[in-house]
N, C-alpha and C positions, 0 to 999 in steps of 0.2 A: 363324486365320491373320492375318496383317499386313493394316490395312486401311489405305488409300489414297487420295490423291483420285482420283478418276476418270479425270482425262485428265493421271494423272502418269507423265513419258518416264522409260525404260529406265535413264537416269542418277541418277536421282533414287531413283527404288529401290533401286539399288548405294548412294547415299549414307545413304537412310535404313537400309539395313541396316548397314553398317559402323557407325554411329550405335548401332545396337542390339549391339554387340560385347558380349556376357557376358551379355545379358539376355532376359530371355522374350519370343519370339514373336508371345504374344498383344496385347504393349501395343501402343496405337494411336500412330503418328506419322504428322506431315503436315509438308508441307515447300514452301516456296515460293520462286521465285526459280532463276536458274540454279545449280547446280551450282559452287560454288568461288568465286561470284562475292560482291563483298563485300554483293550485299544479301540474300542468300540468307538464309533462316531457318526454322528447324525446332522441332518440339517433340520430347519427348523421352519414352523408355517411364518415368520419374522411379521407378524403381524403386532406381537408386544414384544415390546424389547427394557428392559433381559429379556430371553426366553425364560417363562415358568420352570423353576426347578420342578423334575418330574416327581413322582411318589418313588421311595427306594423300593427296586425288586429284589431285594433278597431277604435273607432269612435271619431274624434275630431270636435266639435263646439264651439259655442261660450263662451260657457260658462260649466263649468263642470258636470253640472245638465242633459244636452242636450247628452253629450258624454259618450261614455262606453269605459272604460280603458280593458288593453290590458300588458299581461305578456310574455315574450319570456320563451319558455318552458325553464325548468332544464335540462339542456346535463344530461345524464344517460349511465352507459353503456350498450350492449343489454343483455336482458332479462337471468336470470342466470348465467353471468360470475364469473368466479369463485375468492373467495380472492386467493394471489398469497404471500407467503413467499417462497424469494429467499434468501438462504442463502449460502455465500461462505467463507470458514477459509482460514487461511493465509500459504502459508509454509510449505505445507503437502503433503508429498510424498502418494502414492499407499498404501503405508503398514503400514500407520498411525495406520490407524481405523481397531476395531475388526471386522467389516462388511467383508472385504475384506484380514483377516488372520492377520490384525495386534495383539498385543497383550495390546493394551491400550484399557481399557473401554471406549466404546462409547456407550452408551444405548440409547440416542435420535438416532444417526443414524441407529442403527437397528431396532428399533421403524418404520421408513421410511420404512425400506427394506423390513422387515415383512410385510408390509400393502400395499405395491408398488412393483417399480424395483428396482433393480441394476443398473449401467452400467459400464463399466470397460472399455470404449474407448471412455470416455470426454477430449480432449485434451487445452491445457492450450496455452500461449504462452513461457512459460520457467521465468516470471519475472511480477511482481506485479502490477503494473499501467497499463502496457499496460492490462496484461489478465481484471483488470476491465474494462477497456476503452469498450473493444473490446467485454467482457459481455450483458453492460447497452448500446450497439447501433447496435448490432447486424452486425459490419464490423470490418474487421480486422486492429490490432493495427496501424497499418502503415497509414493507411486511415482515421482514427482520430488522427492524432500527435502525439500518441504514441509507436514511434518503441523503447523506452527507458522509465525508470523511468520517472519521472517529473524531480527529479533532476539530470536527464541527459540533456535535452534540449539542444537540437541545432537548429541553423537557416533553417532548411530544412523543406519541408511541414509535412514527415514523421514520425517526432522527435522533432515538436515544443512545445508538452506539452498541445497542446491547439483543443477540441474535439470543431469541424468547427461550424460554426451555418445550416451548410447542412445538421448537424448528429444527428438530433434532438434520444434523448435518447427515451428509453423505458419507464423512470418516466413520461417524457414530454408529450408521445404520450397517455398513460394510464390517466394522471392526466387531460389531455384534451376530453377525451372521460367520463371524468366522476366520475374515480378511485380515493380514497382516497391514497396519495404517500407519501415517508417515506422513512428515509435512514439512518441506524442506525451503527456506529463502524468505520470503516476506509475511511477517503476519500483520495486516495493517483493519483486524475486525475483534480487536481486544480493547476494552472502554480505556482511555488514558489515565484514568483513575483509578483503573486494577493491572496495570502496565508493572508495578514494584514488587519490592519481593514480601511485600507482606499478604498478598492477594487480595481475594478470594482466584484459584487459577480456574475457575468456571469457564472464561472466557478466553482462555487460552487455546491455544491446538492441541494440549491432553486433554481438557476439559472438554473440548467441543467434539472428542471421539477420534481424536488423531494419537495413535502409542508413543511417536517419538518425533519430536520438533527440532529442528536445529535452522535457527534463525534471528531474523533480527525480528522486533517489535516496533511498530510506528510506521511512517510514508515511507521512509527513506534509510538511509545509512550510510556513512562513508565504508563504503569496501575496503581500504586499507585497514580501517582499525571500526568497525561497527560495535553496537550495543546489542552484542551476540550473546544466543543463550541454544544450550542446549537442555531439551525440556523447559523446565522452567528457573534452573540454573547458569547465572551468565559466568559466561567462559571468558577467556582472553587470548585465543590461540595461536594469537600473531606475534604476542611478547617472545623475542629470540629471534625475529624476521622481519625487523624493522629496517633494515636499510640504511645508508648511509645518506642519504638526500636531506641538503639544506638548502633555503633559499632566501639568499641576498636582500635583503632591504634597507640597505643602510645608508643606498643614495634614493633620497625622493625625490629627486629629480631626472632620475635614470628613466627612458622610456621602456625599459626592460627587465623586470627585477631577476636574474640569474639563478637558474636552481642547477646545481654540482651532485653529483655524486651519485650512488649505488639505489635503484629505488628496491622497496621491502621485495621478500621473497616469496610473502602472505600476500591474497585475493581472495575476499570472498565468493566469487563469483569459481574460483578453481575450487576452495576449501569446500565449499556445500555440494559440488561433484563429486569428490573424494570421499565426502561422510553417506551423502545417496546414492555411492556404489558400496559402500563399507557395511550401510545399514542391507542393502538387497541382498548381497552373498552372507551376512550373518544370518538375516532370516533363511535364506535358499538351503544353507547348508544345517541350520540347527531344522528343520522341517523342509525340504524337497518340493513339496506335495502342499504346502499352505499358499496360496494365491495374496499377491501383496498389492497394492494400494498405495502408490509411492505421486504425494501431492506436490510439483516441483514448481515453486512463485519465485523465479529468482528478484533480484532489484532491478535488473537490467530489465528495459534501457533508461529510468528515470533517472533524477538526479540525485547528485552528483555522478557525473558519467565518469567513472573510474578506472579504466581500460589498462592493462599492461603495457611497457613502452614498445614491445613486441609486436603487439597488436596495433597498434598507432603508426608504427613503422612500417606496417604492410598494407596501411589502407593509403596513406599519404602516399608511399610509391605506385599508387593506382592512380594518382590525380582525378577522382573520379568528381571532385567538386568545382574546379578551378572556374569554370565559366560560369558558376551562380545560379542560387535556386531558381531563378525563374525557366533557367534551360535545364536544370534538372528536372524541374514537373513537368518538362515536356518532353523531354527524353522516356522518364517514366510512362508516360501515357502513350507514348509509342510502344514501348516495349509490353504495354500492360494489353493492347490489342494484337501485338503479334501473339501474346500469350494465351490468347481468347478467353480473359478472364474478367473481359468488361465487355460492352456490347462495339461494335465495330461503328458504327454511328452516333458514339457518344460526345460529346463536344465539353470542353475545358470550361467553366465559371472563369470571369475576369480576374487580373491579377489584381489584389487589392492595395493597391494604390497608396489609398489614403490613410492606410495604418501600415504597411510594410512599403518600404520606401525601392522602387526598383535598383536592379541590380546595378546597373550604368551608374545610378545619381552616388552611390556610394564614393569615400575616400577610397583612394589604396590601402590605408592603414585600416579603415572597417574590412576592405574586402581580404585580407589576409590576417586580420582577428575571427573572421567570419568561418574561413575555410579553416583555421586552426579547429575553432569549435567544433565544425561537423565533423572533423576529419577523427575527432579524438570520440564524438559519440558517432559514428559509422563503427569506429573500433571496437568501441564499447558492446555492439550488436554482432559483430560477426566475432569476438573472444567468448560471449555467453552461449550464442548459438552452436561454438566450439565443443562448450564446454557440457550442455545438454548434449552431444552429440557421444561424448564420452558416455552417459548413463543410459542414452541407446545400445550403444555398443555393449556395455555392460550384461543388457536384455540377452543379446547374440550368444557373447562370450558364454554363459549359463546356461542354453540351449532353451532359453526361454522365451524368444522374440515370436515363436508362430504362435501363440496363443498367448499373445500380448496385445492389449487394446492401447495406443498411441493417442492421446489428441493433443493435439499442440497447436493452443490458442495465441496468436500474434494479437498481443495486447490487452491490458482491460480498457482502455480506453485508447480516441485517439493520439497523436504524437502532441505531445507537451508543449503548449507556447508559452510557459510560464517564465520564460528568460525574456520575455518581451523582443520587443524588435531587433535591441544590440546585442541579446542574449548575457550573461552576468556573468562574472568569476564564484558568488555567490547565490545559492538560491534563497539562503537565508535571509539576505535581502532583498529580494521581492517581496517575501512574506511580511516584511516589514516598508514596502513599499518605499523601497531605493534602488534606483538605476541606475548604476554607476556608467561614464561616459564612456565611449572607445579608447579615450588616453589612459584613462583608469584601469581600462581593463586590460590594456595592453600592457602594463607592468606585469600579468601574471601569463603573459605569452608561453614564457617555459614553463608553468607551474600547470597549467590546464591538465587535467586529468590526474595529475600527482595528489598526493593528502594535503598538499597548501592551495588547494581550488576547491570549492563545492559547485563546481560550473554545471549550465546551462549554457545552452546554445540560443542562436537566435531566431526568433519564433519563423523568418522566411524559410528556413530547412524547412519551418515545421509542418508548415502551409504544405510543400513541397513532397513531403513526405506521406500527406495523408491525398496523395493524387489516387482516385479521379475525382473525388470529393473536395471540399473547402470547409474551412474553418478548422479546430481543435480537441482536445482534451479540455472538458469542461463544460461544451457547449453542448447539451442533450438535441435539440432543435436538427441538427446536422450533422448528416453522416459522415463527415470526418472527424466529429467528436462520438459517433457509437458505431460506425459499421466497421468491425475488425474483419480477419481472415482466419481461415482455419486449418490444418490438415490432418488427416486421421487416416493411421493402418491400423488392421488385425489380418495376418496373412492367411488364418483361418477361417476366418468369415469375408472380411470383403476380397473379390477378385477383380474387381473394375479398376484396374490399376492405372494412376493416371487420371481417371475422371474429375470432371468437376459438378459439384452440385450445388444449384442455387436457388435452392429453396429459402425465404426468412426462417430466420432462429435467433434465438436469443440464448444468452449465457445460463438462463435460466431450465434452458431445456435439456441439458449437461445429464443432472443430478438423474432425471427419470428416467436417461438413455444409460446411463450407467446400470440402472436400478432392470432394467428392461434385458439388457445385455447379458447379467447376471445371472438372473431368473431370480432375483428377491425383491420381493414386493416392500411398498412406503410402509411404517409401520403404522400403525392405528393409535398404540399409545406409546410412549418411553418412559421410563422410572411411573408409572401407573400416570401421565399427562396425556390427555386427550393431544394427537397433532393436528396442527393446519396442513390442510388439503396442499399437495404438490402442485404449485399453480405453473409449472413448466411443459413443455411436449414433448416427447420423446422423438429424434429423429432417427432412431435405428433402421426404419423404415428404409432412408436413403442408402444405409450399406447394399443393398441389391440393385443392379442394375436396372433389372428393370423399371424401379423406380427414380432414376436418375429425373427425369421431367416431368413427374406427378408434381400438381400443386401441394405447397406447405401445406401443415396441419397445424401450421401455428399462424392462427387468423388474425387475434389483435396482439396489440403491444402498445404500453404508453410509456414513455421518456419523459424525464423531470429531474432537473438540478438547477437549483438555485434560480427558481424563477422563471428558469427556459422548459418551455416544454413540447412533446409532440405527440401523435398519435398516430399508430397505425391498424391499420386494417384492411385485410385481404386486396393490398397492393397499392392505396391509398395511402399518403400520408399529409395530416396537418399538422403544421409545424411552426413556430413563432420565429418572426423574424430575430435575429440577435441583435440584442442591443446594448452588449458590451464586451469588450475582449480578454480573454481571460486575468492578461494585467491590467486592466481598469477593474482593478478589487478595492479599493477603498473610497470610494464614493459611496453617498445615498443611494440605497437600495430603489426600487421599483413597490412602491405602496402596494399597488395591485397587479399582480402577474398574473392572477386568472387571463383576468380581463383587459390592462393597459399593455397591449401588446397588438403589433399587427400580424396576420395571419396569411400564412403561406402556405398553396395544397399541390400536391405531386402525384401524378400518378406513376410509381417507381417501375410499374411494369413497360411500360414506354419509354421513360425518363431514370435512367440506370441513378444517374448522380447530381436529384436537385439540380439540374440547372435551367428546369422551365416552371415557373411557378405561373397554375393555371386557375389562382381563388379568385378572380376577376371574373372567370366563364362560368366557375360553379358554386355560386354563392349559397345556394344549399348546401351542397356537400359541405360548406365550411360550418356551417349553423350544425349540419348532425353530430359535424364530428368533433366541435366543441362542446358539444352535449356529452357524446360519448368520453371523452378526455374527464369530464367531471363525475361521469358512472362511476370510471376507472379508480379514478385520485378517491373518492369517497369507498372504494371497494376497498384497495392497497394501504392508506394509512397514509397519504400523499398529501394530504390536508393538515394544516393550515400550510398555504405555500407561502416560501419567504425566498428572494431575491437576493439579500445579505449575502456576501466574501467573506469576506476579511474581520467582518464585525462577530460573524460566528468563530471566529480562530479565537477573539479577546475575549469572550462572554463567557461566564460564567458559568462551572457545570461540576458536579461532583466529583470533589476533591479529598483524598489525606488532611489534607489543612484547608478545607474549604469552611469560611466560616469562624474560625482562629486569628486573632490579633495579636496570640503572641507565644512561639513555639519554642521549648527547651531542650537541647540537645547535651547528655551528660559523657556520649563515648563515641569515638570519631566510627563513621560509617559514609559505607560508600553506594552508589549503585541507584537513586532517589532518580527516579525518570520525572521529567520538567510535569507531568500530569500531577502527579502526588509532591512538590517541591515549593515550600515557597514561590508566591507569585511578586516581584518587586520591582513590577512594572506600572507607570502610572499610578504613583500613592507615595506619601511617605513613609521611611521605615526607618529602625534602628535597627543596629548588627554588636552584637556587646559579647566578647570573650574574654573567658578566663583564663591564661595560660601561666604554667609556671617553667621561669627559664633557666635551664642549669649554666652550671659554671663551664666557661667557655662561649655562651651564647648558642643563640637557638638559629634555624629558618625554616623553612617549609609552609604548606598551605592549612589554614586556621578552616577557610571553608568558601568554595565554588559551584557556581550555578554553570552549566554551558560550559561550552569549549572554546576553538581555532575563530569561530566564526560569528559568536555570538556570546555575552555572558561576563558575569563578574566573577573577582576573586578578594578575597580579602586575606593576606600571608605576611610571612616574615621574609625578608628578602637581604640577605647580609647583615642580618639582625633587625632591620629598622623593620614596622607594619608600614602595610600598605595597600589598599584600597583602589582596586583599577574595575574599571569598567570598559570592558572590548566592545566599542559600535561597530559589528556590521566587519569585523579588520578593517575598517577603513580609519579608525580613530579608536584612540584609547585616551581613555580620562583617568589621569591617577594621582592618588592623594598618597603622601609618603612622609614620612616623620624623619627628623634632620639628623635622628638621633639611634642607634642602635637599642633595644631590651637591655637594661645590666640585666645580671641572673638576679631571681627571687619571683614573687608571682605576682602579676601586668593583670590590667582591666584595659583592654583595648576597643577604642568604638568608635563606628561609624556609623554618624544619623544622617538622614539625606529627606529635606523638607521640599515636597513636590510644588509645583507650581499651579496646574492646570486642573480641570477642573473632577478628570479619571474616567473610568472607564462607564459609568452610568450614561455619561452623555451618547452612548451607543444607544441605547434603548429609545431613542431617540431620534436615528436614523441620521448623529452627528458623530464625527471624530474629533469632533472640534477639543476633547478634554484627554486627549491620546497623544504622548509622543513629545511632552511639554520637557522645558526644564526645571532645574532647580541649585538649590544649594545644599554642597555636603560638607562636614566639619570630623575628622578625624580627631580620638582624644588618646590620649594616654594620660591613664591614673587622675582622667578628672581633665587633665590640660589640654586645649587645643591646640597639636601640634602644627596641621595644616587643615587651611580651608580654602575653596573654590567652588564658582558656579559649573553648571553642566549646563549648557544651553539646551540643549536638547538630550534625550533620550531615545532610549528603542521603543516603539510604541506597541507593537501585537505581541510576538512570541521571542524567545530564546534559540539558542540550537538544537530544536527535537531529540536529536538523536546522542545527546550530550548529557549527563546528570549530576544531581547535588551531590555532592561529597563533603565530607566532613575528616580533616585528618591527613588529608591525599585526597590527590587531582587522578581521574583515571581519564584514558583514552585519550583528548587531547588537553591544551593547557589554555588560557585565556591572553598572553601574552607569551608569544615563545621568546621576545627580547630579553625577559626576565628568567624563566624557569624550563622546563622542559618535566613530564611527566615521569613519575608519579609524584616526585617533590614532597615527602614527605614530613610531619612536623616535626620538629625531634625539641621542639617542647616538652612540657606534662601538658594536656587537654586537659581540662578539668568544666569545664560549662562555656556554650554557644546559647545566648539568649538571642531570637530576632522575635521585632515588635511592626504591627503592620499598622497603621492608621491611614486607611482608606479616605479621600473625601468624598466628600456626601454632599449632593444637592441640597440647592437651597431652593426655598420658593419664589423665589426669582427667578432664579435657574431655570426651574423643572420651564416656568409659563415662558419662559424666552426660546428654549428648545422645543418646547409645542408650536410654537409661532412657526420658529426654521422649519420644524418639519412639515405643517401645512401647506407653507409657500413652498419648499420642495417638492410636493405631492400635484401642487398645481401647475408647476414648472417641470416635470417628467414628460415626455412624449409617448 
């Protein structure tokens, strides 16, 4: 029956039931305050959300004299819930943090540990979008459309990008019940094709129940100067804090390219501390008494690792790298048993050898590009950890930390190998599947960590990092691509200070611990939609001592990214062997990953970290639980599995101009994120402007795709047009006219006739038609001024985090030897026509690419 406060009048009853109009009986409501009056407030059965407006109690007559007005209570949540800072870092292997034996200062997270738990079997899903996804709704990635990044999307329910309106979030369901919500650093589960400012913002963090977002959109961002938005407004709040920092390129023969001067005085990694202490004391102080919901995703520690030179300066005077990852994973895994946070009999997997090259065979020139790198992301990890440590303190400062729920997730995934073995100055080019050599990357020795890097380390940290496990970020199969770490206070409920608990969980078991903690139940419907069942466990369980060594309640779990998969089940795990490393991304996919895989089984309660595989001894156990792996996949939306990298970044998926051969632009605009922007990669195209140029002469930018590290621009440069295309920074191709604009009004254009055969040959399980070249012909007024071939091109994506602009260059510029940002046109714009002619298979083509792919499918192992 309805339960009650105690000494609640006759009226209040009438109120709390009308309240509960359509909804079950048994949910608890309390209610304070008079009746109608405007302080009144209630909580609510949260079983539909909205809550049902009630019936009005008061009195209407004729006139307003006669009648007594009538307030619907304030939703509140019930009595005591606790504020809730969730926080989750990017990219972090097990062996990050000094919590759990790493060797990088983390002071806020042991701050947690000391006052809280541990947990050392939080499991991820192996990859960054979906582990949010699957976080903030409490079901697994595959059940919200994210079996992939965002920027993977595919047509399937699985893998469309897009979190159902059946799934309502945990901001949604909290900020309904009463919660002040907030969502602070990465949003990387918004489709890239509602990323612009034309929306729909459904899919944003206002949209998905969070009140105030201040972040970036997409995987990544450069920290210096990011594709920041507060709400759903992009800001620019570094302009005025840019720094004096330039860097030398003017001898390419220099083994060191020289960066000088003052760097910026903007981080977003400090800025998004300072807005999620700013936002908590606005809420605290406009409302005391409202419980907030503060969702903290910084960027750190993915790439580009962007640290302060502060921070770089105090990890390098630690020399905590110089002897090499391989004596760092052992060092760690000392420290990780004196810490008793692995089993004491655990034994190390082999150094792998034959993809990371050991530490001795290296140059000296690798081994000190090597330790720059990690030195500058160790940095990177102990400035965010810093700087979360500030919006703890915050909690304090406010007197609001003893009925403050903490959980601070180390990582969505493992530690990132996607800088492959030399690790890159650019991440940008891995995604386009370039390795720049150690000499290469030693020209940007002083720039690493600066806004002239988009660096990546190299993937031997990264092995290292995810000690006592092996392999990555990426690989579902292995727990150093899904078993993360944890730590959680509340000084009002747990007392086991210190403890460790190791029970399985998954990220997915978040949502219903929160919901559990609360005292508000999943709701039933939202905006009147039936929801999907919370398919997570709650672990609140474990806040009591007493159950520190009770078995989990969360039995099974299945893992799936890109073809890898595993299964587990009450301490079992089957698992597929890996059969490529995260940078072998552009190859031929795997036809069948159900099934052309070999099969690995673990029992993890004996075997802490995969390193005894025992499917030899139980070849039933492997038969059930390949069974079971496909219950699963066919429950979750896991189905069809697809093996595909790199082929899902180039493919094809709802766009602004998806579908469009030929788009017109009449008034210069900026802000077009690479989802919704022209795609004018692999295809031919034309670029044709109208500009009229005053007396004196014009320059500035006509119109840019990308930025520093990726990306075209097509402007007036000392009057002449000119047409550059930035590979990778490692090459620029540019076409330029001999001639300056006289004033009067110019038809400028560049057509560029692709070579190769484009992006179809994908569907095919070839890249063979990606990445080709061609020839491009600049005209004015009809005349070709200059032409040249491109031999090659960029073949997958642009700089994510970079966008089209028409008019002005925002954030960075595409050639800093030419311009520097914003460069604006000081022409008259008057018309931007681009024209796309895709090629298109032929049938010859299609049956020759059928061939490849068969005989590929019978050549896979």
């Amino acid at each position: 029956m309805l339960r009650l406060k105690r000494n609640i009048s006759a009226p209040l009853l009438t109120t709390a039931l009308l309240l509960l109009a359509g909804t079950p009986l048994l949910a608890q409501v309390e209610t304070t305050g008079v009746p109608g009056s405007p302080s009144a407030t209630t909580t609510i059965s949260g079983k539909q959300l909205p809550a049902p407006q009630p019936k009005f109690g008061g009195v209407i007559k004729d006139d307003a004299l006669q009648s007594k007005p009538w307030w619907a209570p304030r939703i509140v949540p019930p009595k005591d819930a606790p504020n809730i800072l969730l926080i989750m870092t990017d990219d972090a292997g097990f062996a990050i943090n000094s919590v759990f034996g790493g060797v990088i200062p983390t002071p806020a997270m042991e701050r947690i540990a000391k006052n809280g738990l541990r947990y050392n079997r939080i499991m991820s899903t192996s990859l960054c979008s979906p582990t949010r996804a699957a976080l903030i709704t409490g079901r697994n990635h595959h059940s919200v459309g994210f079996g992939v990044i965002a920027e993977q999307a595919t047509g399937f329910p699985g893998y469309n990008s897009v979190i159902g309106v059946d799934n309502a979030t945990i901001g949604r369901i909290l900020r309904d019940n009463g919660y002040a919500t907030s969502w602070f650093g990465k949003d990387h589960n918004t489709p890239t094709y509602q990323a612009s400012q034309v929306g729909p913002f459904t899919q944003w963090p206002t949209g998905l129940g969070f009140d105030y977002f201040y972040g970036f959109v997409g995987g990544d961002a450069n920290q210096w100067g990011p594709n920041l938005f507060r709400n759903t407004t992009q800001i620019y709040p570094w302009i005025g804090h840019e720094g004096t920092l330039k860097m030398d390129r003017s001898d390419p023969k220099a083994k060191i390219w020289p960066v000088t001067g003052k760097e910026p005085s903007w981080n977003l990694i400090t800025a998004m501390a300072d807005d999620a202490i700013d936002w908590m004391y606005r809420i605290h102080q406009t409302d005391p008494n409202q419980p907030i919901f503060l969702h903290y995703v910084p960027g750190s520690s993915h790439a580009p690792h962007h640290p302060t030179k502060e921070w770089v300066d105090k990890i390098h005077a630690m020399h905590l790298f110089d002897d090499g990852y391989e004596k760092l994973r052992e060092r760690i895994f000392e420290n990780q048993k004196k810490l008793g946070v692995i089993p004491q009999d655990e034994e190390l997997t082999p150094w792998p050898a034959d993809i990371l090259p050991p530490w001795d065979t290296l140059s000296d020139e690798a081994k000190k590009l090597y330790i720059r790198q990690v030195e500058v992301f160790a940095a990177y990890v102990a400035y965010n950890d810093h700087e979360i440590g500030r919006v703890i303190q915050a909690f304090e400062d406010m007197g609001k930390l003893d009925n403050t729920l903490i959980i601070y997730i180390n990582g969505d995934n493992g530690t990132s190998a996607e800088g492959g073995p030399e690790g890159t100055f650019s991440e940008v080019a891995f995604f386009n599947d370039v390795r720049p050599p150690v000499d290469v990357q030693m020209k940007y020795y002083d720039a690493w960590g600066t806004e002239y890097a988009y660096n990546h380390m190299s993937a031997g940290w990264s092995w290292a990092f995810d000690t006592p496990f092996d392999w990555f970020k990426q690989n579902a199969s292995r727990l150093g691509g899904v078993n993360q770490n944890m730590v959680i206070s509340w000084p009002k409920r747990i007392k086991d200070k210190g403890g460790l608990r190791e029970q399985f969980m998954h990220v997915i078991d978040v949502t219903p611990t929160l919901l559990e903690v609360t005292g508000i139940p999943a709701p039933e419907t939202v905006d009147g939609i039936k929801q999907k069942p919370i398919e997570g466990t709650s672990f609140a369980y474990t806040f009591d001592k007493k159950n520190a060594k009770v078995p989990s309640r969360h039995k099974t779990q299945y893992f799936e990214m890109m073809g890898q998969w595993a299964i587990y089940h009450e301490g079992w795990l089957l698992s597929t062997k890996v059969n490529r490393a995260p940078w072998q991304a552009f190859g031929a996919a795997n036809p069948d990953p159900l099934n052309n895989q070999v099969f690995q089984l673990y029992n993890l309660n004996d075997n802490f970290n995969q390193s005894e595989d025992i499917a030899a001894k139980h070849p039933e156990k492997v038969k059930a639980m390949r069974k079971m792996f496909l219950e699963e996949a066919k429950k979750y939306q896991v189905l069809p599995l697809n093996a595909s990298v790199a082929a899902r970044v180039a493919a094809q998926r709802p766009s602004l101009t998806a579908g469009l051969n030929e788009l017109v632009y009449t008034r210069p605009m900026t802000g077009v994120p690479q989802g919704d922007a022209p795609y004018l990669l692999n295809t031919s195209y034309t670029v044709t402007a109208d500009i009229t140029v005053p007396k004196g002469g014009a320059e500035g930018m006509i119109v840019t795709s990308g930025g520093r590290f990726a990306g075209w621009g097509f402007y007036l440069l000392k009057g002449k047009p000119v047409f550059n295309w930035n590979l990778l920074n490692l090459e620029w191709v540019k076409w330029e006219a001999p001639e300056a604009l006289t004033p009067g009004q110019h038809t400028v254009v560049f057509d560029f006739k692709y070579d190769g055969l484009g992006l179809g040959t994908i569907k095919y399980n070839s890249f063979a038609g990606v990445g080709k070249g061609g020839m491009g012909t600049l005209k004015v007024d009809g005349k070709v001024v200059a032409q040249k071939r491109m031999e090659k091109t960029i073949p997958i994506i642009l700089q994510w985090d970079e966008s089209f602009d028409i008019g002005s260059d925002t954030i960075t510029g595409i050639d800093d030897a030419d311009y520097l940002p914003p460069f604006p046109l000081t022409a008259k714009f008057n018309k931007l026509t681009i024209k796309i002619d895709r090629p298109q298979l032929s049938p010859e083509e299609i049956k020759k690419l059928e061939e490849g792919m068969k005989k590929a499918a019978l050549g896979i192992q």
